[in-house]
C-alpha positions in Angstrom: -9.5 -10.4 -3.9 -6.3 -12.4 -3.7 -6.1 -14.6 0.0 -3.2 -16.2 1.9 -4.8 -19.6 0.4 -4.9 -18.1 -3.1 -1.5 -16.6 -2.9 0.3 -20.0 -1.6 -0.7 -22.3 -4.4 -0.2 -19.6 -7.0 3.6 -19.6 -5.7 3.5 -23.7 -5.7 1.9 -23.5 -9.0 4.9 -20.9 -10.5 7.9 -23.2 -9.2 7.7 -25.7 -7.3 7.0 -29.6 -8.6 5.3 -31.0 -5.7 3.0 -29.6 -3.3 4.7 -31.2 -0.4 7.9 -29.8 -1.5 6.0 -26.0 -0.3 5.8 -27.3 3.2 9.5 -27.6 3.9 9.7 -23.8 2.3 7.0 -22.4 4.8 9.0 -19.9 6.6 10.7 -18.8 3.1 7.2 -18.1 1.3 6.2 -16.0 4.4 9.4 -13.7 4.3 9.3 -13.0 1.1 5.6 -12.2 1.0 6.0 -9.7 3.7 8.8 -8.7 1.8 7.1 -8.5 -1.4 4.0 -6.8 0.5 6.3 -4.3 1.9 7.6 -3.1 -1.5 4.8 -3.3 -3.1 3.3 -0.8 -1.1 6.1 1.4 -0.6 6.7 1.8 -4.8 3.9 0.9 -6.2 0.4 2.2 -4.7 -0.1 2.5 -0.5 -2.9 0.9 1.9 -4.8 3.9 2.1 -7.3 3.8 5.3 -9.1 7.0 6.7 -8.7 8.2 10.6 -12.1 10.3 11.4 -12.0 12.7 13.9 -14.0 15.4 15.1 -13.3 18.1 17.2 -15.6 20.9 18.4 -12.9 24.3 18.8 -11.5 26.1 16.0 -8.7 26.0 17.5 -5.3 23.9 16.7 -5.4 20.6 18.2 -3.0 18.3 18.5 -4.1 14.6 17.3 -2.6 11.5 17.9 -2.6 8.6 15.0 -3.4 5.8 17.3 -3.3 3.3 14.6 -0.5 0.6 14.7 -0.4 0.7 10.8 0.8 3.9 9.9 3.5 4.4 7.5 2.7 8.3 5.9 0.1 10.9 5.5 -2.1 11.7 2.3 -2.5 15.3 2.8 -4.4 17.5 3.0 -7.2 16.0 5.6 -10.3 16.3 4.2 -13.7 17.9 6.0 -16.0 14.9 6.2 -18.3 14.9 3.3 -16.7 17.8 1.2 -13.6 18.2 -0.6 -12.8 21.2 1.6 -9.4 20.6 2.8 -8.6 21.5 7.0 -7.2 24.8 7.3 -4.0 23.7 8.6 -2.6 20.3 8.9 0.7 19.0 9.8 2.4 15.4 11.3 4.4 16.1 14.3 5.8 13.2 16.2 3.3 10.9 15.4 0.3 13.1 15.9 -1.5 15.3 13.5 -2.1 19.3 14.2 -5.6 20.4 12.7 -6.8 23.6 12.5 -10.2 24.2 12.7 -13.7 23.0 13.9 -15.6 20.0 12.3 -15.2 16.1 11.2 -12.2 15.6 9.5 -11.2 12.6 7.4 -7.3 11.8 7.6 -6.3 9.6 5.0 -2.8 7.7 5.6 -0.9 5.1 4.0 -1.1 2.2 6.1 1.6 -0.6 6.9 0.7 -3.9 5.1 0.1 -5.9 7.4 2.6 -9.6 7.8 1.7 -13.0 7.5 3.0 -15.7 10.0 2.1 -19.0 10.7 -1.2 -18.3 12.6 -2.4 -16.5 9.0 -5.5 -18.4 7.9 -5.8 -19.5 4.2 -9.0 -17.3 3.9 -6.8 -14.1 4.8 -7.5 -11.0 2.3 -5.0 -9.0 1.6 -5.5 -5.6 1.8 -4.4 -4.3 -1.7 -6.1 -3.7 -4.7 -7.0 -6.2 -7.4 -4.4 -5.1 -10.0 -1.6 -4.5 -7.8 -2.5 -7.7 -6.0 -1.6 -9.5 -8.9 2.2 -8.3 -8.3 2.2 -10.2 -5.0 3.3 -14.0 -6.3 5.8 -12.5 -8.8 7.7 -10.8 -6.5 7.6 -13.2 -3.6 8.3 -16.2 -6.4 11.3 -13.7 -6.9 12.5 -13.1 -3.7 11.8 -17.2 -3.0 14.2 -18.4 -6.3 16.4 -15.6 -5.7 19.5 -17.8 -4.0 18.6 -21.2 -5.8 18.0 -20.5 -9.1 19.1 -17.5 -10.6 17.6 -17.9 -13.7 13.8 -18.1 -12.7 14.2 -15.8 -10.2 15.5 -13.1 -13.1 12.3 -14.2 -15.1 9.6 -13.6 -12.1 11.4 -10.1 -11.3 10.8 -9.0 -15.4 7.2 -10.1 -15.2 7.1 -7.8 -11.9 8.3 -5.3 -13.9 6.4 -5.8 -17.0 3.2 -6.1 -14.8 4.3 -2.8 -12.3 4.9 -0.7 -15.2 1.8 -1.5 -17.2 -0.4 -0.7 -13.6 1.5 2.6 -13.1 0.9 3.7 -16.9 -2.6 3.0 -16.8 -2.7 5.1 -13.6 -0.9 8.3 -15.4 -3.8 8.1 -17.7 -6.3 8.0 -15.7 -5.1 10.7 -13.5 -6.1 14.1 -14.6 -3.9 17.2 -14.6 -4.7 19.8 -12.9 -3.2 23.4 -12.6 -3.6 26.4 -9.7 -3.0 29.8 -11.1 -1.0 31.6 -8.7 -2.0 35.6 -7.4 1.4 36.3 -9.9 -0.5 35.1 -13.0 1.8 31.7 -13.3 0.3 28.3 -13.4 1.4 25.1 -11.4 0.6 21.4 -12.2 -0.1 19.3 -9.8 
């Protein structure tokens, strides 16, 4: 699990000579984490968190995602314990329409959320172990960017090295599935 505290010195550690010298680049190593943070999540793999919610009718209902961190929808929603999808779900204007009677799990990607200057050094970061590892490349990227060219070039391959190898080993793992349609044709999903 990669913290605030862990993240800072890894930056210090990947360019700069002193560790005083970090303390007048505060506010920089803050923007560009949330910048980093931001991307990572939007290109690489999503917070995913889970809304539960339960409603009695079969009816629609009309549910609203009262989360401050909500960036998309995973869809289908799930019923709670199964893999049986809703029976209808759809996002309209920051709400959720379900269909149906139960407990419903509704998974959504979630905004990352930002560090400031109140952060504490013991602050986890919500993303997974592997793509946490992306964090001080691309910040040290976004950091070096307008000072030195050079180094900033060489964290952004190593991004890119690292990013690739994480989505590749994802496309392995994930297994291919197909639906055969009432016509007789097959679609991959």
């Amino acid at each position: 699990m990669k913290t605030w505290g862990n993240l800072k010195r890894e930056i210090i550690s990947l360019g700069f000579e002193k560790d005083t010298t970090v303390d007048k680049y505060s506010q920089i190593i803050m923007t560009a984490t949330n910048r980093a943070l931001t991307m990572i999540c939007a290109t690489v793999r999503p917070i995913k968190k889970v809304l539960q919610v339960e409603q009695a009718e079969t009816t629609t209902h009309r549910v609203p995602l009262l989360v401050d961190d909500y960036m998309g929808l995973f869809l289908p929603a799930k019923k709670r314990g199964t893999m049986e999808s809703a029976a209808s779900i759809e996002t309209v204007n920051g709400s959720v329409m379900i269909e149906g009677a139960g407990a419903f799990d509704i998974y959504y990607s979630a905004r990352p959320a930002k560090v400031d200057v109140s952060t504490q050094d013991d602050y986890a970061f919500e993303l997974d172990d592997d793509v946490a590892e992306l964090l001080p490349l691309l910040a040290s990227y976004f950091i070096w960017l307008d000072d030195d060219e050079r180094k900033a070039v060489m964290y952004w391959n190593n991004y890119e090295d690292l990013k690739s190898q994480i989505l590749a080993m994802e496309n392995k793992a994930k297994p291919v599935t197909a639906r055969v349609l009432k016509n007789g044709t097959s679609v991959f999903m």
